[in-house]
C-alpha positions in Angstrom: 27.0 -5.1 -7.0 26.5 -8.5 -9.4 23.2 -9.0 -10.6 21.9 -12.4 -9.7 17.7 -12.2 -9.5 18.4 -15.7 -7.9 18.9 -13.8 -4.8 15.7 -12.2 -5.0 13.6 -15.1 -6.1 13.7 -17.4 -3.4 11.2 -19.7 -2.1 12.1 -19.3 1.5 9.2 -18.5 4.0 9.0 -17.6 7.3 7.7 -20.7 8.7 9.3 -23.2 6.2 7.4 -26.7 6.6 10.1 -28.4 4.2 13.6 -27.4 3.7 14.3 -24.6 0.7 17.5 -25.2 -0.9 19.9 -21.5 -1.0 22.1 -22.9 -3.1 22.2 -19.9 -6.0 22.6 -22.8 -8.7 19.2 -23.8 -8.1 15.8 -22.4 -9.1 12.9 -21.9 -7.2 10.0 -23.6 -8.8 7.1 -21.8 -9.9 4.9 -24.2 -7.6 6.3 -22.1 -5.2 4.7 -19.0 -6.1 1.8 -20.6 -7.2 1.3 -21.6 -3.7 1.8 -17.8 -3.1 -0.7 -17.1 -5.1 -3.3 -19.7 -4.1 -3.1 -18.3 -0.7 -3.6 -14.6 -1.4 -6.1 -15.2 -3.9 -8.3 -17.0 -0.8 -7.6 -14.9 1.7 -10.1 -12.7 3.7 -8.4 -9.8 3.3 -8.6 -9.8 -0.4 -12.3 -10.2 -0.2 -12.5 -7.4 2.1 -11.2 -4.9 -1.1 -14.6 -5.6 -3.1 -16.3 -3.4 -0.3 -13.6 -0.7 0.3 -13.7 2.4 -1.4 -11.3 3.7 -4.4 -12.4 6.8 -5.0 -17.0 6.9 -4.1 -17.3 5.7 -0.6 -20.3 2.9 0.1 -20.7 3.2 -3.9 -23.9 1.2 -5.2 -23.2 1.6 -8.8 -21.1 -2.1 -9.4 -19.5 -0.4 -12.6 -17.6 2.2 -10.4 -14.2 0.5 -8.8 -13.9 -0.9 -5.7 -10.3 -1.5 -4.1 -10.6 -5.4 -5.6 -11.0 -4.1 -9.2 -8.8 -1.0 -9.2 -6.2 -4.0 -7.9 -6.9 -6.6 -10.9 -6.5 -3.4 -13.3 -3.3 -2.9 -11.5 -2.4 -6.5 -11.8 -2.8 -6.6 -15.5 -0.3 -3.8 -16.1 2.0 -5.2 -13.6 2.1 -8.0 -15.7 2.6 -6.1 -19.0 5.6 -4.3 -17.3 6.8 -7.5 -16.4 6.4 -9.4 -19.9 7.9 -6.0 -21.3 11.4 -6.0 -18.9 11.6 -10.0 -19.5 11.7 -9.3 -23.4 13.9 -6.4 -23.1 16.2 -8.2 -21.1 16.2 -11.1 -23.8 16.8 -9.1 -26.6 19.6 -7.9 -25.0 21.1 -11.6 -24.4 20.8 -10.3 -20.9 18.6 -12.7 -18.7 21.1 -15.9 -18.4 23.6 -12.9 -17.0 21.2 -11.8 -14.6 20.4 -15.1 -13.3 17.1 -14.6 -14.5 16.7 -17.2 -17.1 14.3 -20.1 -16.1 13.1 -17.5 -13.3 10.6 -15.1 -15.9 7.3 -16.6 -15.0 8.6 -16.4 -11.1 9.3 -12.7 -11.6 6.1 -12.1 -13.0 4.0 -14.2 -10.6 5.5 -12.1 -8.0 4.5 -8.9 -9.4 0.9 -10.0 -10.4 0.4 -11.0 -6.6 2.0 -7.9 -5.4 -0.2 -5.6 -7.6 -3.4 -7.5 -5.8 -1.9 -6.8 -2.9 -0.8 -3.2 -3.0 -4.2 -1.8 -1.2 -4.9 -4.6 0.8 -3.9 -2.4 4.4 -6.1 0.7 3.0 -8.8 1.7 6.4 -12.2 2.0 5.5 -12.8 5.0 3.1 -9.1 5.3 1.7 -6.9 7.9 2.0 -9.2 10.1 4.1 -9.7 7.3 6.7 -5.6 6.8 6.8 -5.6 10.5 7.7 -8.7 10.5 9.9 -6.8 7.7 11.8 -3.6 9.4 11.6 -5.1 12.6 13.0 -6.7 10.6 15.8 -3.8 8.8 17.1 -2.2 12.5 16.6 -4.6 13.8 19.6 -4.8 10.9 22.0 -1.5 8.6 21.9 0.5 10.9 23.8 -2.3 11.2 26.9 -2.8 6.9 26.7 0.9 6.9 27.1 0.9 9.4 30.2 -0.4 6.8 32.7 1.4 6.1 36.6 2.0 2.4 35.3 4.2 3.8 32.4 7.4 4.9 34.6 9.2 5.3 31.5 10.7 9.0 30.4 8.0 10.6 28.5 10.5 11.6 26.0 12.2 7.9 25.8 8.5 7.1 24.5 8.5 9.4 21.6 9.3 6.5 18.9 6.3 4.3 20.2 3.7 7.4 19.9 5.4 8.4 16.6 5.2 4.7 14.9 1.4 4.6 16.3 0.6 8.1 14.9 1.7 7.0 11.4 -0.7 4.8 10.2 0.1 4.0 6.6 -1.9 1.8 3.9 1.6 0.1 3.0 3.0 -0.6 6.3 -0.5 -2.2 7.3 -0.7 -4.9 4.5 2.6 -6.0 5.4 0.9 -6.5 9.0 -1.9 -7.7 7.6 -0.6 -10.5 5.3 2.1 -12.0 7.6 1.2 -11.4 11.0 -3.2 -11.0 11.5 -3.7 -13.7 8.2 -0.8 -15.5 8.7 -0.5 -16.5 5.0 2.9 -17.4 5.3 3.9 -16.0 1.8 7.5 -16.3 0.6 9.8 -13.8 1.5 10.7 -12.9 -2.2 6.3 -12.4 -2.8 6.1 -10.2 0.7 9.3 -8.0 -0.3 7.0 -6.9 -3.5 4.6 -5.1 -0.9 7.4 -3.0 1.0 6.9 0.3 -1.3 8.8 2.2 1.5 11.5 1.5 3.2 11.2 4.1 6.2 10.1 2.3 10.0 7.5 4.5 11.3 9.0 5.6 14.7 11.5 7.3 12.3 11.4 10.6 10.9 11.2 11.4 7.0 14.2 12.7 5.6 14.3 15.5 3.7 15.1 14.3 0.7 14.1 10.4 0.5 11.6 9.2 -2.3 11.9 5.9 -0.8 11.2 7.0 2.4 9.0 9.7 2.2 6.3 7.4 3.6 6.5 5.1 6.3 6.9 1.3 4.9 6.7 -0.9 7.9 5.8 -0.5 11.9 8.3 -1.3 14.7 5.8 -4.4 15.1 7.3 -6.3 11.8 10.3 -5.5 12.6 11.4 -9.5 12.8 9.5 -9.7 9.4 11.3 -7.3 7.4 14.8 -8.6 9.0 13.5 -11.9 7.5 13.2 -10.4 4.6 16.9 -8.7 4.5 18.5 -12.2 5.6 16.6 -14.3 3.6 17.0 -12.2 -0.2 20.4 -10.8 0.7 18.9 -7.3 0.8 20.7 -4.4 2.8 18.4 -3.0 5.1 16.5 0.2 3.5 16.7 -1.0 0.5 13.6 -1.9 -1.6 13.1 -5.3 -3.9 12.8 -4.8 -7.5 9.4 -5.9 -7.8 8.2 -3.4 -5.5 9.4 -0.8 -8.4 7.6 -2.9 -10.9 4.2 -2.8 -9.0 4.3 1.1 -8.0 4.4 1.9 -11.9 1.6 -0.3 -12.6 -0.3 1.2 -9.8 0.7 4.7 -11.0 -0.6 3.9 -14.5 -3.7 2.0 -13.2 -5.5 4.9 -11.1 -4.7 7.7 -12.9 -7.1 6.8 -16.0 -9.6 4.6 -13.6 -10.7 8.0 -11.1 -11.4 9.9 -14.3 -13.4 7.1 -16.0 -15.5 6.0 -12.4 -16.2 10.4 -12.4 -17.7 9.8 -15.9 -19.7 6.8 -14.9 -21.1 8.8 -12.2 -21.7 12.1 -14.2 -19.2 14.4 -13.3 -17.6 14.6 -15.8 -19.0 14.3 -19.3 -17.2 12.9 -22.2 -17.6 16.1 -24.2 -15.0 18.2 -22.0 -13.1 15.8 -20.6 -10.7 15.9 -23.9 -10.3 19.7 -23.6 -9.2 19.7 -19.8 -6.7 17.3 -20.7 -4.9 18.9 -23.5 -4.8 22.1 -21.7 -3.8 20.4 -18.9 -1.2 18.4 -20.5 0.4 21.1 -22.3 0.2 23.8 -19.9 2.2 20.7 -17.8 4.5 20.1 -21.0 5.3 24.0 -21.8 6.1 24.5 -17.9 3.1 26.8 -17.2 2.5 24.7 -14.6 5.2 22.9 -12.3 6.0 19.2 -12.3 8.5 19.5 -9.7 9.1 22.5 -7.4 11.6 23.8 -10.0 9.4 23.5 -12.9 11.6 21.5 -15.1 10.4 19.2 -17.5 12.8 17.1 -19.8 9.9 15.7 -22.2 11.4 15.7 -26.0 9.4 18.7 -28.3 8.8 15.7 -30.6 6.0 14.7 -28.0 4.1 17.9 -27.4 1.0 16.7 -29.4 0.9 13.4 -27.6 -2.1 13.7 -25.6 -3.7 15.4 -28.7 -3.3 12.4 -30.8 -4.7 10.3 -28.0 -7.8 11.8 -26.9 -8.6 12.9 -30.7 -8.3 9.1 -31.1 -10.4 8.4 -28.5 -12.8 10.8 -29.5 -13.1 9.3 -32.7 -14.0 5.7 -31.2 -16.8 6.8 -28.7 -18.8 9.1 -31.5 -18.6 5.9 -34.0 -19.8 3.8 -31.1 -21.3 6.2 -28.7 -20.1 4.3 -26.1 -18.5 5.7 -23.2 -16.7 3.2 -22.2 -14.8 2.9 -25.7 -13.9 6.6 -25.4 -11.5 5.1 -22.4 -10.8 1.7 -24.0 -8.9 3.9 -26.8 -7.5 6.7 -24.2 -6.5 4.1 -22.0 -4.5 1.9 -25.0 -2.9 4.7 -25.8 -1.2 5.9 -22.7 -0.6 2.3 -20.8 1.1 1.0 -24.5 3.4 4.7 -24.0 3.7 4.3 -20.4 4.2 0.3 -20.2 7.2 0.8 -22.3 8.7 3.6 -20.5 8.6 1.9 -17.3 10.3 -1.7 -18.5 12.9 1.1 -20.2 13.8 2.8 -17.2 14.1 -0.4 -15.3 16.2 -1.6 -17.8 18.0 1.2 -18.0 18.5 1.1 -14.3 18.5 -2.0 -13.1 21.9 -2.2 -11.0 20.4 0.2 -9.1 16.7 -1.0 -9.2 18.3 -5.3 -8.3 20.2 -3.4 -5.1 17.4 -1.6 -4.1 18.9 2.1 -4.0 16.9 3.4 -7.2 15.8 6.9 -5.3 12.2 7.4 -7.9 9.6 6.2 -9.2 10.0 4.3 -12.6 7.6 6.7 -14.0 8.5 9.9 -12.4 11.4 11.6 -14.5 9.6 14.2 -16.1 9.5 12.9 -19.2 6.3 13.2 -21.4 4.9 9.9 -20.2 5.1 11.3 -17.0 3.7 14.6 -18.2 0.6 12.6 -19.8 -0.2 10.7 -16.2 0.9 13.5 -14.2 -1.8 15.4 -16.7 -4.6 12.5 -15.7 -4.1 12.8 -11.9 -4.2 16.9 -12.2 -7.7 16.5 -13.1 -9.0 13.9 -11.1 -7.6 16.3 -8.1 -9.2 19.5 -9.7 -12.6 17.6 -11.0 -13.3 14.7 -9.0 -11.5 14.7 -5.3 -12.4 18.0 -4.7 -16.3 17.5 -5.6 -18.8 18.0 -3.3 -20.1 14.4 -3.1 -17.0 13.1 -2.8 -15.9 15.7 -0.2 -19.2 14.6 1.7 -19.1 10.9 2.0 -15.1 12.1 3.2 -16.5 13.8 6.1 -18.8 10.9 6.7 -15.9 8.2 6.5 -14.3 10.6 8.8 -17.0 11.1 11.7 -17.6 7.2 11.5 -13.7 6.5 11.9 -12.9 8.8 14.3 -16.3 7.3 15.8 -15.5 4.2 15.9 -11.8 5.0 17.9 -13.4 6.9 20.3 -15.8 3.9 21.0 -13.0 1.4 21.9 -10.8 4.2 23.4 -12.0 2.3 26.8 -10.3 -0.5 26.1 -7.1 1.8 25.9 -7.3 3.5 29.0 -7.5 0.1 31.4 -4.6 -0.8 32.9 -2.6 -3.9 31.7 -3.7 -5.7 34.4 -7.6 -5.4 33.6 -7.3 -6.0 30.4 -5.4 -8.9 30.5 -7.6 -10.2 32.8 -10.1 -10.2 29.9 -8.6 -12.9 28.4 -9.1 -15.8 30.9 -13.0 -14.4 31.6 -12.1 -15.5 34.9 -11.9 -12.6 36.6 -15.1 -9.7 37.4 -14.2 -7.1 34.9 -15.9 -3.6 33.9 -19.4 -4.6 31.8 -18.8 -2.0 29.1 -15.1 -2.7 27.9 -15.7 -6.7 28.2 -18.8 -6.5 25.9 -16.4 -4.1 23.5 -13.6 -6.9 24.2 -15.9 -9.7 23.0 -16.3 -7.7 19.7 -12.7 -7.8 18.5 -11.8 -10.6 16.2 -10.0 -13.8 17.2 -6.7 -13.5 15.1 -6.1 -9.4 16.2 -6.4 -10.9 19.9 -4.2 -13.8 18.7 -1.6 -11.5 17.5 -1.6 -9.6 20.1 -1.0 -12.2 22.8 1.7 -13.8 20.5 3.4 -9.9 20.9 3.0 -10.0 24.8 4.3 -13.5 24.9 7.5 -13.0 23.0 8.3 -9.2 24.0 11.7 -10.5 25.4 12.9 -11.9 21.7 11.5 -8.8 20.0 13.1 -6.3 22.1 16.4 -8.1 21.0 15.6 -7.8 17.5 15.6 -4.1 18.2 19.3 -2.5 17.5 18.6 0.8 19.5 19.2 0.5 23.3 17.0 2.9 23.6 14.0 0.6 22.4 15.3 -2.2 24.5 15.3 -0.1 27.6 11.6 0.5 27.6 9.3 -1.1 29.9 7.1 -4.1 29.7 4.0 -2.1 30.1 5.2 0.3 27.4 5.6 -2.3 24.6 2.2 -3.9 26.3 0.1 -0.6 25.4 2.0 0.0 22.3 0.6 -3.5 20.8 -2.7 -3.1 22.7 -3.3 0.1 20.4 -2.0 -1.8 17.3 -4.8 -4.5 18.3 -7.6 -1.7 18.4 -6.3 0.7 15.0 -5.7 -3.7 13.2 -9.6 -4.0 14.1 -10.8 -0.7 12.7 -8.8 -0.2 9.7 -9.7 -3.6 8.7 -13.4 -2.9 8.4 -14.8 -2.4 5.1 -16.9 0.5 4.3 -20.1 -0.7 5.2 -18.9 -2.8 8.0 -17.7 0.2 9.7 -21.0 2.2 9.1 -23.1 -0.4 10.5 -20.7 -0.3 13.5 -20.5 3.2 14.3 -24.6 3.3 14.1 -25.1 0.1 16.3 -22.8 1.6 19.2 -22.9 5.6 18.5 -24.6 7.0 21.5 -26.6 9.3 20.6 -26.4 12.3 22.6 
């Protein structure tokens, strides 16, 4: 396949409100993506990150990272990777070839946005709400969907209840940014957020890293055919930037959960050097498994790597005694490593990285810059997940979640008549589920009229007959639940606390 990032960087949205030339000769302006940027930047749901948890749920202390700050770190080495490839690519006399020349700050803008982006569909206390949600859909989908209104074959319904039990962070910005806020972004900036390229009524293959996670709902699926049409993508195939902004994530939160356990006194700076050279070299000798074979291809030239670093960091905190220079020089010295291992392998890879088929992570190749974060995100599992205050504010984000579903279950168990009937006000309806209706948010209710409306078109999107074939009240309760698990997981922290204690009943 010829590599022309023209293809890729295209200003087409959409909702076009003037026309977008395709002709490959010409470039998209920047403007474009600055217009991309301007609407992200303002939007709510970027806002909402500064109160939703990265590691400490409902965390007072400002200098421990929220979602919004763990995403501008992320951004700043999304851009590093980006400046990196660019100059690689020049070096190489390779960017007029590639159709990237006149396009660099376009590639990069489209990376920096995606990086702010990356957690914007995370529920309310990370990746233990997604898998309280996940666990609640898991134990009351498949009774909402066993109702006399639904004639449909119980088993003909399995892909709706399987696409609703698999809430994932990535698949729900996606939603999020095009159809609850509506921003309109170009097709090329919303390709950068599709990490995964599995639908969620599909099962995970066996042996997929691109779709070991769900990417996208049934929902968008008009949105992600967009996306195919529109940047000559194959369908299950991922955009190059989307590689770009996974590495810089990867290299992001690995350092930041082990710094934010510092700031709060888990760890100390004293024997946080030692767990990571024993760590990093029982990792580099293969006493401990990278992959389920154990195999590690990291060069013996590099076995003193993390030595070097955290003796060098060492050196900088006890001239200072400053913590935080202790991770200034730790972090220097693995992002300069990492940064240029990543802009390498995408290099190195790029026909397969432009076409969207690259089956890994930039990252993950079991090299030793994959040893050294791999080494970072072994202790933040053995030292800091597994804490007891973080394990306790889990089982609080859970009850609350779980809480909160339960609470507007109700509105899931009317029938479609009822709760449609909610809508116009002009009709008696039950007390308790029209004061819980009142509470949900103008554009979730927005979107999820505009679903109703144009079910017909949707279900022609759709290339299994089997998807077309189900019934109106079928799709109707599958995008009534989206509404409701929309609402919840877009509550920050304390938003959702303060919900579940001004409607918990208390028994």
């Amino acid at each position: 396949m010829a590599i022309d990032f023209k293809q890729r960087i295209s200003g087409a949205r959409r909702w076009n409100t003037s026309p977008v030339s395709t002709a490959t000769d010409q470039l998209t302006p920047l403007a474009v993506f600055e217009s991309d940027r301007g609407r992200i930047i303002n939007s709510a749901a970027v806002r909402r990150l500064q109160q939703k948890t990265q590691v400490f749920p409902l965390e007072r202390n400002a200098a421990v990272r929220s979602r919004l700050t763990h995403s501008m770190e992320v951004q700043q080495v999304g851009r590093h990777i980006s400046q990196t490839i660019i100059k690689k690519l020049t070096d190489e006399g390779l960017l007029q070839e590639y159709g990237l020349a006149g396009l660099e700050r376009q590639f990069e803008s489209i990376v920096d946005m995606s990086c702010l982006m990356h957690d914007i569909g995370n529920p309310p206390f990370g990746h233990f709400g997604e898998a309280a949600i996940n666990q609640w859909c898991d134990g009351n989908i498949g009774v909402l969907f066993d109702r006399a209104c639904i004639t449909d074959d119980q088993e003909h319904l399995t892909p709706l209840r399987r696409d609703l039990c698999s809430f994932e962070g990535n698949a729900q910005g996606l939603r999020i940014v095009d159809t609850l806020q509506a921003l309109n972004l170009t097709y090329s900036q919303l390709s950068g957020l599709l990490k995964y390229t599995r639908r969620g009524d599909q099962q995970k293959p066996k042996n997929s890293y691109l779709q070991k996670k769900v990417g996208f709902y049934l929902s968008e699926i008009a949105l992600l055919r967009g996306v195919g049409d529109a940047l000559n993508m194959a369908a299950g195939r991922r955009s190059p930037f989307a590689y770009v902004m996974e590495a810089a994530d990867d290299i992001s939160y690995c350092i930041a959960d082990i710094e934010d356990a510092v700031e709060k006194g888990i760890l100390k700076i004293d024997e946080l050097s030692g767990l990571l050279n024993r760590e990093y070299e029982d990792l580099f000798c293969g006493n401990k498994a990278l992959t389920k074979d154990g195999v590690t291809f990291a060069s013996p030239d590099h076995a003193d790597w993390m030595k070097k670093i955290t003796s060098q960091a060492l050196a900088s905190y006890r001239k200072s005694e400053l913590e935080g220079n202790f991770f200034v020089s730790l972090r220097v010295g693995i992002n300069t490593k990492a940064v240029e291992h990543a802009a390498s392998r995408f290099v190195d890879n790029i026909s397969d990285i432009f076409s969207g088929c690259y089956d890994q992570a930039l990252v993950e190749d079991l090299s030793a810059n994959h040893v050294l974060l791999q080494t970072l995100k072994n202790i933040a599992v053995e030292h800091v997940f597994n804490h007891p205050e973080v394990e306790a504010q889990e089982l609080q984000g859970y009850r609350i979640i779980t809480g909160l579903l339960d609470i507007y279950k109700p509105l899931l168990t009317l029938d479609r008549s009822t709760f449609e009937a909610m809508f116009s006000g002009q009709y008696k309806t039950p007390l308790y589920e029209t004061r819980l209706f009142k509470k949900l948010p103008g554009k979730h209710l927005k979107a999820y009229a505009s679903a109703i409306v144009t079910l017909d078109g949707f279900k022609r999107l759709l290339d299994e007959p089997e998807l077309q074939i189900l019934s109106d009240n079928a799709w109707e309760l599958y995008f009534r639940c989206r509404l409701i698990l929309d609402y919840i997981s877009g509550m920050t922290d304390q938003f959702a606390l303060d919900e579940y204690r001004a409607l918990h009943v208390i028994d």
